[in-house]
TORPA-4810 file (N, C-alpha, C, O; in nm, 3 decimals):
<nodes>
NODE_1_3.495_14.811_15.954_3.455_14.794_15.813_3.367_14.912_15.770_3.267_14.957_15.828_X
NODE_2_3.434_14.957_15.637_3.316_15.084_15.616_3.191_15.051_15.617_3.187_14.928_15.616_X
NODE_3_3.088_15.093_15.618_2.917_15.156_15.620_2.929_15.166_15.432_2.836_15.103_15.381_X
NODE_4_3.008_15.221_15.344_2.998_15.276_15.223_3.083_15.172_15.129_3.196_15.129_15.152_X
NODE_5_2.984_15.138_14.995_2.983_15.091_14.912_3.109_15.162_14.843_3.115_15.285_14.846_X
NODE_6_3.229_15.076_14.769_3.341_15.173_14.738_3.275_15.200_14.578_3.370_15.251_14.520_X
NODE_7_3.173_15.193_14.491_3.119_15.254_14.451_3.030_15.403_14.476_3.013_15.501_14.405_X
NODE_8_2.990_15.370_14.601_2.886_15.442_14.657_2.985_15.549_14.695_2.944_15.657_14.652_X
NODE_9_3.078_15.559_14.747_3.188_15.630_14.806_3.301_15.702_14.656_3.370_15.803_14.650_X
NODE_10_3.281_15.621_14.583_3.301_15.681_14.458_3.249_15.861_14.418_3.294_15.974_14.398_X
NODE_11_3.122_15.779_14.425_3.049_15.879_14.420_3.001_15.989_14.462_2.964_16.098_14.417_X
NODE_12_3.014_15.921_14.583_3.021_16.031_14.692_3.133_16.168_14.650_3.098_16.285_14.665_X
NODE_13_3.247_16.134_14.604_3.344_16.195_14.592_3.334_16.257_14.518_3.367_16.375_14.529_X
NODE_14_3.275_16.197_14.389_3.271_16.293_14.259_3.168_16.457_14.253_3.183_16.571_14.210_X
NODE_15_3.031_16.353_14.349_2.927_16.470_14.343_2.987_16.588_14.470_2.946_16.704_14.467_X
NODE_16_3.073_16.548_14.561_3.116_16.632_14.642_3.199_16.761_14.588_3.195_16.880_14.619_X
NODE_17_3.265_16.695_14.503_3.375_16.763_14.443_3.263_16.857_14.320_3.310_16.957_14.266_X
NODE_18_3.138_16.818_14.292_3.090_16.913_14.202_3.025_17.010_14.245_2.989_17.103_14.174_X
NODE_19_3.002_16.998_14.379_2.913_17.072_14.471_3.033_17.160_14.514_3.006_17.280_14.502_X
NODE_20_3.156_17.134_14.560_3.195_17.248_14.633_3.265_17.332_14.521_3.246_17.453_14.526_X
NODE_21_3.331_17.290_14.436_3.316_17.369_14.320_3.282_17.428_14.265_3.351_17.487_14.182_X
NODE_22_3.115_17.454_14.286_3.072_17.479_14.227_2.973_17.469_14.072_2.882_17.535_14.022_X
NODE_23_3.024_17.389_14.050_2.986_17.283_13.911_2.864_17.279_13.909_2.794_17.320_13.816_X
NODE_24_2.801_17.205_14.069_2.647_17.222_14.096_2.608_17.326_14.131_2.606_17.310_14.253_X
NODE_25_2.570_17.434_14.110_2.494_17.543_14.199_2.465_17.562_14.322_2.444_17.457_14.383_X
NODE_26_2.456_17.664_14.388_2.373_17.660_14.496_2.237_17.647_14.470_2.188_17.721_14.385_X
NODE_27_2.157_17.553_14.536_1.966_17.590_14.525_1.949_17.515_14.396_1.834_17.469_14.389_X
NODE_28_2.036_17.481_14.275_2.046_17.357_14.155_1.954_17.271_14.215_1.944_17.253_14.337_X
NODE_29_1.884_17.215_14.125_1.760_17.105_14.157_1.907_16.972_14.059_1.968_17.008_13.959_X
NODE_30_1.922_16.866_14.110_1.997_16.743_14.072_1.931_16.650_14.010_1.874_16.570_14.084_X
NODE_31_1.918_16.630_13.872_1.844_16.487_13.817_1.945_16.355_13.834_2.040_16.327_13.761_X
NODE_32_1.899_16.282_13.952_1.989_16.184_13.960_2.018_16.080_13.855_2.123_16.017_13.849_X
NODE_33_1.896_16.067_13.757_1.951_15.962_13.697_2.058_16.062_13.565_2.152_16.008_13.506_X
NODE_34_2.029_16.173_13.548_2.087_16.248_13.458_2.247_16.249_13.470_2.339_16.234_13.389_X
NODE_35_2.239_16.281_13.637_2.385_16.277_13.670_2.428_16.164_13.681_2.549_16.162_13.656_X
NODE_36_2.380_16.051_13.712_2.400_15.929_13.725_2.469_15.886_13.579_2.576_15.826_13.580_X
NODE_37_2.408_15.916_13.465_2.453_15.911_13.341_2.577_16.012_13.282_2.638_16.013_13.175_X
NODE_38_2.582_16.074_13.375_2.680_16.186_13.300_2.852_16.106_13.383_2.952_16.088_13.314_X
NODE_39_2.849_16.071_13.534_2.940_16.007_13.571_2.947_15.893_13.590_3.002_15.829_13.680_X
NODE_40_2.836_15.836_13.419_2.862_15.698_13.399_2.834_15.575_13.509_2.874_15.465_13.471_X
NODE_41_2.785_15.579_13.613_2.762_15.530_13.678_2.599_15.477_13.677_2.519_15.526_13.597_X
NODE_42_2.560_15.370_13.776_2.374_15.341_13.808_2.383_15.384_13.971_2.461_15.396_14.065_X
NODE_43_2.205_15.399_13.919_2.155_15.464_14.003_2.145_15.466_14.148_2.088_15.552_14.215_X
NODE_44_2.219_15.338_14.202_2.228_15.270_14.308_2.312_15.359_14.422_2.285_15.410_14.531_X
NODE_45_2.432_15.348_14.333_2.585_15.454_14.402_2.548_15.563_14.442_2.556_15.590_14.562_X
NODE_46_2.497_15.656_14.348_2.427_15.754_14.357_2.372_15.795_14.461_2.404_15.889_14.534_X
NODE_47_2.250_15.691_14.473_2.128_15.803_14.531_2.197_15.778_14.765_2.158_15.823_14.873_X
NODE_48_2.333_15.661_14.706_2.361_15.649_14.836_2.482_15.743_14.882_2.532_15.743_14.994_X
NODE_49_2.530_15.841_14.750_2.573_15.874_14.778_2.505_16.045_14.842_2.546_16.109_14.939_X
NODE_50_2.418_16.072_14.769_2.336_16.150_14.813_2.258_16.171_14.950_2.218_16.276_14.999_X
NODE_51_2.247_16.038_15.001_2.207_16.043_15.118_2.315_16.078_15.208_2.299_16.162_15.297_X
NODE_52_2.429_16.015_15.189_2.563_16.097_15.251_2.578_16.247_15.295_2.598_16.307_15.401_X
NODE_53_2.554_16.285_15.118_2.582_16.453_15.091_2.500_16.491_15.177_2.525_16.588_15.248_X
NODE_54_2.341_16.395_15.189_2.231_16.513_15.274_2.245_16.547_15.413_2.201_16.644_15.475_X
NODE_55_2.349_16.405_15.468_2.352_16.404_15.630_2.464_16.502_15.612_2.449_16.547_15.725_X
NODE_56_2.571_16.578_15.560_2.634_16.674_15.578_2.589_16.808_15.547_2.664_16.905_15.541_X
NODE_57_2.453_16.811_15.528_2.398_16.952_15.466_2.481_16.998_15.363_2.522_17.114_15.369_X
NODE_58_2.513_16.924_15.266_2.528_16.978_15.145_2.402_16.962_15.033_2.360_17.045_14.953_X
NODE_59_2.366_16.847_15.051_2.235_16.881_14.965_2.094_16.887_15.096_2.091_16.890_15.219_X
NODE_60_1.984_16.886_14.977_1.859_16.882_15.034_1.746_16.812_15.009_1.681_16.860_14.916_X
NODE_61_1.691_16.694_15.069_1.610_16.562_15.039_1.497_16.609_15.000_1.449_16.608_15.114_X
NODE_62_1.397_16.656_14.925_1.241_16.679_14.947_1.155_16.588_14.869_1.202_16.530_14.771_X
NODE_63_1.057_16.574_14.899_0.953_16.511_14.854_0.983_16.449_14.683_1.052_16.497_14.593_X
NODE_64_0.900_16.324_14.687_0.961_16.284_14.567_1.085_16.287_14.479_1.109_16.326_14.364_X
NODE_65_1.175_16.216_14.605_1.269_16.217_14.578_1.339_16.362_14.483_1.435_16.351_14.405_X
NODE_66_1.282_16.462_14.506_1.358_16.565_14.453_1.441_16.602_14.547_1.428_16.602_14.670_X
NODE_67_1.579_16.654_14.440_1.716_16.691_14.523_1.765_16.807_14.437_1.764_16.837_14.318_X
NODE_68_1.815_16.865_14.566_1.834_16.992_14.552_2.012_17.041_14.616_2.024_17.015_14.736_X
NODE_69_2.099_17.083_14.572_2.194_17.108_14.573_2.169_17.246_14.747_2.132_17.358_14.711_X
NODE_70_2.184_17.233_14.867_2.216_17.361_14.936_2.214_17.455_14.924_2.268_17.446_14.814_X
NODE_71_2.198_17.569_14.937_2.187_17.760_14.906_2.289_17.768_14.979_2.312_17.681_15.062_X
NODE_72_2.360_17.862_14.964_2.438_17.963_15.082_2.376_18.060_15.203_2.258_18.090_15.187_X
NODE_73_2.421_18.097_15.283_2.378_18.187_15.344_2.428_18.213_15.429_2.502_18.129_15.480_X
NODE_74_2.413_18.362_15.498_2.503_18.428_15.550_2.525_18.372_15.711_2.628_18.402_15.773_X
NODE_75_2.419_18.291_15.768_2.427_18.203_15.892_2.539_18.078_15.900_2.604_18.037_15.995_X
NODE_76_2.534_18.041_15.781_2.649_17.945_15.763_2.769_17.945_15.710_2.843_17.847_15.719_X
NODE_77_2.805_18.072_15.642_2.936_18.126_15.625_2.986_18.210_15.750_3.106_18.226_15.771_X
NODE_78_2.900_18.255_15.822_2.945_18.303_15.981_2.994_18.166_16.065_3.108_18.148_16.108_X
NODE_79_2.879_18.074_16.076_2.926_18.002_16.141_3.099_17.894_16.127_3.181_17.862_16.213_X
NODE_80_3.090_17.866_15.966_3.203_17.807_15.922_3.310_17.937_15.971_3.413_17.870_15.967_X
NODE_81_3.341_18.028_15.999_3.428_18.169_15.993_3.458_18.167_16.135_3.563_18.209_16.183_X
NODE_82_3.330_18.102_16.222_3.329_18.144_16.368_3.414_18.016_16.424_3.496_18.035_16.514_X
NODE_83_3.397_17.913_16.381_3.479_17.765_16.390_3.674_17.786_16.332_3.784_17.759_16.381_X
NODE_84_3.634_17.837_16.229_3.812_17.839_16.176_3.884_17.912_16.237_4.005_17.891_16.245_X
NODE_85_3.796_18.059_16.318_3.858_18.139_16.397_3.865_18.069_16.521_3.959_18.132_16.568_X
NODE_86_3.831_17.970_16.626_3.814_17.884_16.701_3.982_17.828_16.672_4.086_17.857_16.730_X
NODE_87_3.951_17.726_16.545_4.067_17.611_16.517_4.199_17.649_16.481_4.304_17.598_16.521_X
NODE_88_4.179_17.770_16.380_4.311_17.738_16.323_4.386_17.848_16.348_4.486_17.849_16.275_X
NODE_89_4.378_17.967_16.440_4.518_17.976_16.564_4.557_17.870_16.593_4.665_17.834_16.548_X
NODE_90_4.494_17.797_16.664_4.533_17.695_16.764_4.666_17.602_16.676_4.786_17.586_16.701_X
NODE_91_4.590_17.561_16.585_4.690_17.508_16.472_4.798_17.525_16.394_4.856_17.445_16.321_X
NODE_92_4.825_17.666_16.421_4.923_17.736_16.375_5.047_17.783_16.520_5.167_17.806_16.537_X
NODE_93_4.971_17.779_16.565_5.089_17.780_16.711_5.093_17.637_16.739_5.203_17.618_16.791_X
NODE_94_5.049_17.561_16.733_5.104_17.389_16.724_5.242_17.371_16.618_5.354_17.332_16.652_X
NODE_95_5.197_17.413_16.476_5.261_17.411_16.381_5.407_17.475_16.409_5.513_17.431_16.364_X
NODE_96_5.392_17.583_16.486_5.560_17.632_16.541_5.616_17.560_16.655_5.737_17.568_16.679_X
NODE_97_5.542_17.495_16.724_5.602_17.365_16.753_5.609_17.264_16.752_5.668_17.198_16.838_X
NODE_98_5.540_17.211_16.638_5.606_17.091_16.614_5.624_17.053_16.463_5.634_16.932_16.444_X
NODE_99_5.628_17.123_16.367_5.686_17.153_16.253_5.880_17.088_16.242_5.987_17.111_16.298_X
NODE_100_5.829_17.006_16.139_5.976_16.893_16.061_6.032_16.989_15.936_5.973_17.063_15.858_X
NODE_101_6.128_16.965_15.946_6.200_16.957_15.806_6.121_16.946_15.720_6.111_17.041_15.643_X
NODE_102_6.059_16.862_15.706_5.945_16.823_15.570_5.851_16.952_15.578_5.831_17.039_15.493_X
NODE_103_5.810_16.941_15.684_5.675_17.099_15.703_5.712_17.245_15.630_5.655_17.322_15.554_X
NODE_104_5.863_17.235_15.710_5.884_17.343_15.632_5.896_17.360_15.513_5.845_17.461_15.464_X
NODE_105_5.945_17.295_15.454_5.973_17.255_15.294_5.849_17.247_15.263_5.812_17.345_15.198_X
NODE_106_5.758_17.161_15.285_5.602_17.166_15.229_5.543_17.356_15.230_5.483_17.411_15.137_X
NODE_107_5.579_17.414_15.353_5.493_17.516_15.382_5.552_17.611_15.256_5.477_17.676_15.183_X
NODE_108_5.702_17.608_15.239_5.801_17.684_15.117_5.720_17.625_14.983_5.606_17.670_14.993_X
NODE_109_5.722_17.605_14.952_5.658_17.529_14.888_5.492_17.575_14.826_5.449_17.607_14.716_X
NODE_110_5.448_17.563_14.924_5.315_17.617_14.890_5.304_17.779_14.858_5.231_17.841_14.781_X
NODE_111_5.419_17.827_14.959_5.437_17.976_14.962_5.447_18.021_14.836_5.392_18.123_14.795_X
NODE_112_5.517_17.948_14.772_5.617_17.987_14.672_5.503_18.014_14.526_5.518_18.095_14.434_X
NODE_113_5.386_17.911_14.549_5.331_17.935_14.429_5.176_18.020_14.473_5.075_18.025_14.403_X
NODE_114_5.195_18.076_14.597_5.056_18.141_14.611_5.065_18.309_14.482_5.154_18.377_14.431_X
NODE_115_4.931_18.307_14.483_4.906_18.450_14.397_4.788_18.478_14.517_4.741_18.399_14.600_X
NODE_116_4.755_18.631_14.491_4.629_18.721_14.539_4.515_18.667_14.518_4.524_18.625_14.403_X
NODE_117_4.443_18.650_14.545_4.310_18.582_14.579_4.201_18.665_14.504_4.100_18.684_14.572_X
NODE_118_4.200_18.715_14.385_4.126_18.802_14.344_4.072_18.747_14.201_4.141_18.665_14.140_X
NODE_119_3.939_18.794_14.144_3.846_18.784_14.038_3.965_18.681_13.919_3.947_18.563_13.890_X
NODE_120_4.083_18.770_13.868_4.149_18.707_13.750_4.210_18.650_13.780_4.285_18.628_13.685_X
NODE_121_4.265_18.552_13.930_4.299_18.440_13.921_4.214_18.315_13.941_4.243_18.203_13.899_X
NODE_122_4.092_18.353_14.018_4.010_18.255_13.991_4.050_18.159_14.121_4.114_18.185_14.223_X
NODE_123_3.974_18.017_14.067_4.018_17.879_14.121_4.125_17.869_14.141_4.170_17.806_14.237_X
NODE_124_4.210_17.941_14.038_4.360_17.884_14.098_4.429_17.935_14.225_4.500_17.868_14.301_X
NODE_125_4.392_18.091_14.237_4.412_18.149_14.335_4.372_18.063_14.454_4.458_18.016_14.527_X
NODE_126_4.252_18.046_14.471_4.162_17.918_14.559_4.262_17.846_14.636_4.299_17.862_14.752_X
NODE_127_4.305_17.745_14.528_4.318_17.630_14.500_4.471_17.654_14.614_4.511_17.593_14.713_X
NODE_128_4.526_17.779_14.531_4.669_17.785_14.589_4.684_17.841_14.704_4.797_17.825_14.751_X
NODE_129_4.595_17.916_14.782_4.565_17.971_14.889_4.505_17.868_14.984_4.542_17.878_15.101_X
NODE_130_4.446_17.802_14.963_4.426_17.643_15.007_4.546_17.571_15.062_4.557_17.543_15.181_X
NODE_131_4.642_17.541_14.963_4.758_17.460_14.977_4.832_17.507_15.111_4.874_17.452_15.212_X
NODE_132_4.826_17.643_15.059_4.966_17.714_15.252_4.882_17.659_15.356_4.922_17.604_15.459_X
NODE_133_4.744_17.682_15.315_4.696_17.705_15.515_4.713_17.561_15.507_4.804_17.518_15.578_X
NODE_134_4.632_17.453_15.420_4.653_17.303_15.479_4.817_17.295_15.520_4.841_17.255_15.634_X
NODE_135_4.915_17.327_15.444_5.076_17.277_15.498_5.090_17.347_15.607_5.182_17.327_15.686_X
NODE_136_4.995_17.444_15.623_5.039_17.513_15.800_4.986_17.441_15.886_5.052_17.423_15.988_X
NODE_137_4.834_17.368_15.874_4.760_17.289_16.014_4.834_17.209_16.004_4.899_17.169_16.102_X
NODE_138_4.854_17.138_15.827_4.887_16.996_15.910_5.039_16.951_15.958_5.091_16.840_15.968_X
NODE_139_5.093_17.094_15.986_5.225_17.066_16.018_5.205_17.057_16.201_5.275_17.001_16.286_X
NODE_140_5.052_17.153_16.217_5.052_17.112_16.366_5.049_16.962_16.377_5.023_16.938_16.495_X
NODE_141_5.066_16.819_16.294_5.071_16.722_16.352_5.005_16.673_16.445_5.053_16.621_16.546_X
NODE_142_4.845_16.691_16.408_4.747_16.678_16.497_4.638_16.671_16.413_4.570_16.762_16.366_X
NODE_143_4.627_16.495_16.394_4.546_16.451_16.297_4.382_16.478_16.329_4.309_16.485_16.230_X
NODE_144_4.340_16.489_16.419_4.172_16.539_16.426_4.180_16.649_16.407_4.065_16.668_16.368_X
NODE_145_4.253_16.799_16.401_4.258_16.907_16.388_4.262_16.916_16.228_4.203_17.005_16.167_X
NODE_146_4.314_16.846_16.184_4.354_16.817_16.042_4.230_16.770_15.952_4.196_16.836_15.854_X
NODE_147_4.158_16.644_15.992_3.992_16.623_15.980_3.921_16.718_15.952_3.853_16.742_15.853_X
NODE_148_3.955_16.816_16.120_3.813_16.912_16.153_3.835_16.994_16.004_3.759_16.997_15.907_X
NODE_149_3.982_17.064_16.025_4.022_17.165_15.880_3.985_17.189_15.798_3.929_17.289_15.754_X
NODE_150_4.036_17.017_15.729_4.024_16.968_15.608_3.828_17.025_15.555_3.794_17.103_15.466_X
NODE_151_3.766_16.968_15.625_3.614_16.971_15.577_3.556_17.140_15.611_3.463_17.184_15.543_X
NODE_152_3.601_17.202_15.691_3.574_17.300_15.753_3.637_17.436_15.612_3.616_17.557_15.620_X
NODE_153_3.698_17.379_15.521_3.784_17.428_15.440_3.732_17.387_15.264_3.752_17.442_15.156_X
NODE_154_3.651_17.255_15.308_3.579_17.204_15.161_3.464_17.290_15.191_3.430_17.337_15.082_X
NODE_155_3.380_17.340_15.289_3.234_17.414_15.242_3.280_17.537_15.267_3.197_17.610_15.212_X
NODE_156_3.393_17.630_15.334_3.438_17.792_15.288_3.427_17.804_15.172_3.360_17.898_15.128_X
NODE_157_3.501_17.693_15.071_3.537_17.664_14.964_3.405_17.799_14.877_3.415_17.915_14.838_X
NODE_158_3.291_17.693_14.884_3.194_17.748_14.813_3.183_17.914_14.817_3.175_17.991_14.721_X
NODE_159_3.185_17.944_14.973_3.209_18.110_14.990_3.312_18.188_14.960_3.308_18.311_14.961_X
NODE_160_3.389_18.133_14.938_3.562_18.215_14.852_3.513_18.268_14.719_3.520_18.381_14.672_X
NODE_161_3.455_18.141_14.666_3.395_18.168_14.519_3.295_18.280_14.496_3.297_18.361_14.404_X
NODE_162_3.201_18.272_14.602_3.096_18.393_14.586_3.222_18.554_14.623_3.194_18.671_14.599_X
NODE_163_3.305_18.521_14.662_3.415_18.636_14.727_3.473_18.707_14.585_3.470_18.826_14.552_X
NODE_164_3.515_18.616_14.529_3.574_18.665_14.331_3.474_18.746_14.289_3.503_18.830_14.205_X
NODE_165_3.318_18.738_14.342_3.256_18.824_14.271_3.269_18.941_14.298_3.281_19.024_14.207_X
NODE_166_3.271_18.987_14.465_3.321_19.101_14.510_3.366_19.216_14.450_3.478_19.194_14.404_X
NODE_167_3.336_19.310_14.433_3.430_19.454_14.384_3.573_19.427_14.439_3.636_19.402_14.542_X
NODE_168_3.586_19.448_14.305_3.811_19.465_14.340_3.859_19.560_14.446_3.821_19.674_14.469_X
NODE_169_3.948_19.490_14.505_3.966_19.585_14.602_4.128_19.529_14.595_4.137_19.416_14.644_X
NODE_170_4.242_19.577_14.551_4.379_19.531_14.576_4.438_19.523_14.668_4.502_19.421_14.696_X
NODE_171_4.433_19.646_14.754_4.537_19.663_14.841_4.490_19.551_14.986_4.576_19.481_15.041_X
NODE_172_4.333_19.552_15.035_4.322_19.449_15.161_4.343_19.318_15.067_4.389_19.232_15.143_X
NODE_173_4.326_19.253_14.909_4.410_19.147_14.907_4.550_19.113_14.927_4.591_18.999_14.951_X
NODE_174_4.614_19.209_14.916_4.795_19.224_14.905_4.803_19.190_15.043_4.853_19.082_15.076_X
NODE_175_4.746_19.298_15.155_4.792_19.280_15.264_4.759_19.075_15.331_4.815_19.012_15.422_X
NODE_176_4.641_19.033_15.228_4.631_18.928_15.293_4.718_18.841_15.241_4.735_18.736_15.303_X
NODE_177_4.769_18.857_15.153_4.870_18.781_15.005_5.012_18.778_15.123_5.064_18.677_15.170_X
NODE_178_5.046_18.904_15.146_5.172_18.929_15.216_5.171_18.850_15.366_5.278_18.803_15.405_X
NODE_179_5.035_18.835_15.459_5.054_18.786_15.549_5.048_18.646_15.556_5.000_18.595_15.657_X
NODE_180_5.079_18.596_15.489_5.142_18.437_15.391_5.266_18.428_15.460_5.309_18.364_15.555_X
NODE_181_5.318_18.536_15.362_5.512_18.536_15.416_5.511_18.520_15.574_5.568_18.428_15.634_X
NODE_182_5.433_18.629_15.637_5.510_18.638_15.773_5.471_18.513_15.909_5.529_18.462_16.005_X
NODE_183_5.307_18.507_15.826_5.247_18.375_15.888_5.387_18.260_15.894_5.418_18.200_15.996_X
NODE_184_5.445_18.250_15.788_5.548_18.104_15.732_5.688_18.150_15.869_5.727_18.072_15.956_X
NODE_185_5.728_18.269_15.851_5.892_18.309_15.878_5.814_18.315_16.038_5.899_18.367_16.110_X
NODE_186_5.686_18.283_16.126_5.662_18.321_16.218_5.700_18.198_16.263_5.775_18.184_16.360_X
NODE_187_5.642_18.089_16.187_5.615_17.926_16.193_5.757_17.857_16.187_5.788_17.750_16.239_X
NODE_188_5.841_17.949_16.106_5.971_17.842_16.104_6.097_17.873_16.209_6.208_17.822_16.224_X
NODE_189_6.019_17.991_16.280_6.145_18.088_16.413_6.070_17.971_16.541_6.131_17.911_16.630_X
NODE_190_5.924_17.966_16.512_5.914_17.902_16.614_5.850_17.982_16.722_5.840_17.932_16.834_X
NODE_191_5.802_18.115_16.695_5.706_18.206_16.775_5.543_18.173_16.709_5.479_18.234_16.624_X
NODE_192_5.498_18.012_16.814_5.400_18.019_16.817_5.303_18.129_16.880_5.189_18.115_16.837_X
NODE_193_5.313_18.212_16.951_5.249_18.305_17.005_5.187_18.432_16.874_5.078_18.486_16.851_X
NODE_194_5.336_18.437_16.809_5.297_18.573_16.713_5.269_18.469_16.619_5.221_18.524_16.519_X
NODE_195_5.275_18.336_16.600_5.183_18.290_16.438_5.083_18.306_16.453_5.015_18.357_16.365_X
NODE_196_5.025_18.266_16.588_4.871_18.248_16.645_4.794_18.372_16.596_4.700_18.374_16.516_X
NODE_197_4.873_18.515_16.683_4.808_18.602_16.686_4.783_18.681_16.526_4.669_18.722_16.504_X
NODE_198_4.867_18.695_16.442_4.875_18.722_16.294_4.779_18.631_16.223_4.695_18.666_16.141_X
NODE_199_4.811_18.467_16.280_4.661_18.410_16.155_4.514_18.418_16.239_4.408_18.379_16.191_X
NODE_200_4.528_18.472_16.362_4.383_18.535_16.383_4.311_18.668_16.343_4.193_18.694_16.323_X
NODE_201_4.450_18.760_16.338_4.360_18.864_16.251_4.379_18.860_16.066_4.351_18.950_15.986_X
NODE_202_4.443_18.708_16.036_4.495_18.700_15.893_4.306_18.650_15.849_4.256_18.668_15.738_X
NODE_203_4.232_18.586_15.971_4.141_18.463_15.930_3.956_18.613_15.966_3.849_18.621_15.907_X
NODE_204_4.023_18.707_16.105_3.907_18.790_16.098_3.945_18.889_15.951_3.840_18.944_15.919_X
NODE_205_4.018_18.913_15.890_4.030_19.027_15.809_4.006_18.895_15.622_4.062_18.928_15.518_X
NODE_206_3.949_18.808_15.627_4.010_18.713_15.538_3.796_18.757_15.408_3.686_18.811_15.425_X
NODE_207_3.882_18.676_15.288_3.746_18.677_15.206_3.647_18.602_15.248_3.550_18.647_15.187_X
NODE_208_3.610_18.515_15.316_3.512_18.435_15.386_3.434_18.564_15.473_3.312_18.558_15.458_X
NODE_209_3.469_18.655_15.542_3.409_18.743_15.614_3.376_18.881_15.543_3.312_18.976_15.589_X
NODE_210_3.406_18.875_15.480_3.372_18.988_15.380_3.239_18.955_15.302_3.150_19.039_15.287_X
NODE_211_3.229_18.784_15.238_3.125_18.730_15.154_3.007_18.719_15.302_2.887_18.741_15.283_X
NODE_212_3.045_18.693_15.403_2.941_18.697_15.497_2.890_18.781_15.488_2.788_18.763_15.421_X
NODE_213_2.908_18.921_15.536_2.856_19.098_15.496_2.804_19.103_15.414_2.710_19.183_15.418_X
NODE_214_2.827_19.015_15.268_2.771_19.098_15.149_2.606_19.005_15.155_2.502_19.046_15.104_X
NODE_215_2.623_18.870_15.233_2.513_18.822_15.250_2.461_18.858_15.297_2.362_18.886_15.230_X
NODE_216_2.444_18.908_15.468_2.375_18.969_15.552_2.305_19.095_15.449_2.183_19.106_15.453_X
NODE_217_2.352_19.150_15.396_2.297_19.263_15.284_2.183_19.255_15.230_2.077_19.318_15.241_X
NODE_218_2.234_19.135_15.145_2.112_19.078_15.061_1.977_18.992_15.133_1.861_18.995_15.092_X
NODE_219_2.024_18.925_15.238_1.899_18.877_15.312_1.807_18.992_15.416_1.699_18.975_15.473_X
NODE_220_1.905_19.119_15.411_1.829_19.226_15.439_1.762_19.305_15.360_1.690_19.388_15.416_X
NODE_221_1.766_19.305_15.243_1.762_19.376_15.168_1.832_19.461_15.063_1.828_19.475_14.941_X
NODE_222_1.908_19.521_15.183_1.979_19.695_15.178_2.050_19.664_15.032_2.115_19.751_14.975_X
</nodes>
């Protein structure tokens, strides 16, 4: 039996979804009853759902009940970078073997509507660059890998976004745009070995590691 109020869990969802979005800020101070009023809800759901958000380090509890939306930083966009490089080879050479009919079609699919990951597409770019890699893990058919992903993929989220701000740079997006295709035609031959090795240097060469650098920068100074 859940622990969470399906109100409370409501909520949970909504403020999650405003946080990784963006919607909330990083370092945003949260007036709960404000927000509480804005998604129509009392104060109850809320503040339990907040306690949720806090045990995942997305927000931050302080004194008198003030809440504070998480900062970014360059320790925890390494670390989320150092985990996906961990998981999702692994998941992608699963995915070439044991990938259905359906997988593939899902993975075509997603292929089909990705764009470049750059400033003027925005969220959607995100959103759609999102879609391939989930139809690639979860074709490895390996539902805790899929879990780990899934969440490991809602807080990058936030660092992709700081990535759009980035100076344009076309050509290392293209090359990452293009290694889409070969990632897919690697996955559907069934050479888990070369999917593995392509989405490991698809995931070290990716915008998550680039927004790391530009952090390390700024918490240095330079």
């Amino acid at each position: 039996m859940s622990v969470f109020s399906s109100k409370g869990s409501q909520a949970y969802s909504e403020v999650r979804r405003l946080i990784l979005s963006g919607d909330l800020k990083p370092g945003s101070r949260i007036s709960q009853y404000e927000l509480a009023d804005d998604l129509q809800m009392s104060i109850t759901p809320l503040r339990e759902a907040i306690r949720r958000l806090a045990s995942e380090g997305l927000v931050i509890l302080g004194n008198h009940r003030d809440v504070r939306v998480a900062g970014v930083s360059s320790a925890e966009a390494r670390q989320l970078h150092e985990v996906r490089l961990s998981l999702e080879p692994d998941a992608t050479a699963m995915a070439a073997e044991r990938r259905t009919e359906a997988d593939i079609e899902r993975m075509r699919t997603a292929a089909s509507a990705l764009v470049p990951v750059t400033r003027d597409w925005g969220d959607d770019g995100i959103a759609a660059h999102r879609e391939f890699h989930r139809a690639v893990y979860c074709a490895s058919n390996n539902d805790v890998m899929i879990r780990l992903l899934d969440d490991l993929w809602d807080k990058s989220d936030r660092y992709r976004r700081i990535g759009l701000e980035l100076p344009s740079g076309e050509e290392p997006r293209m090359v990452d745009f293009n290694e889409h295709q070969e990632i897919l035609e690697l996955i559907v031959s069934g050479d888990g070995e070369a999917a593995s090795a392509l989405a490991r240097t698809h995931i070290v060469n990716s915008l998550t590691a680039s927004v790391t650098d530009l952090l390390d920068e700024f918490s240095t100074g330079d």
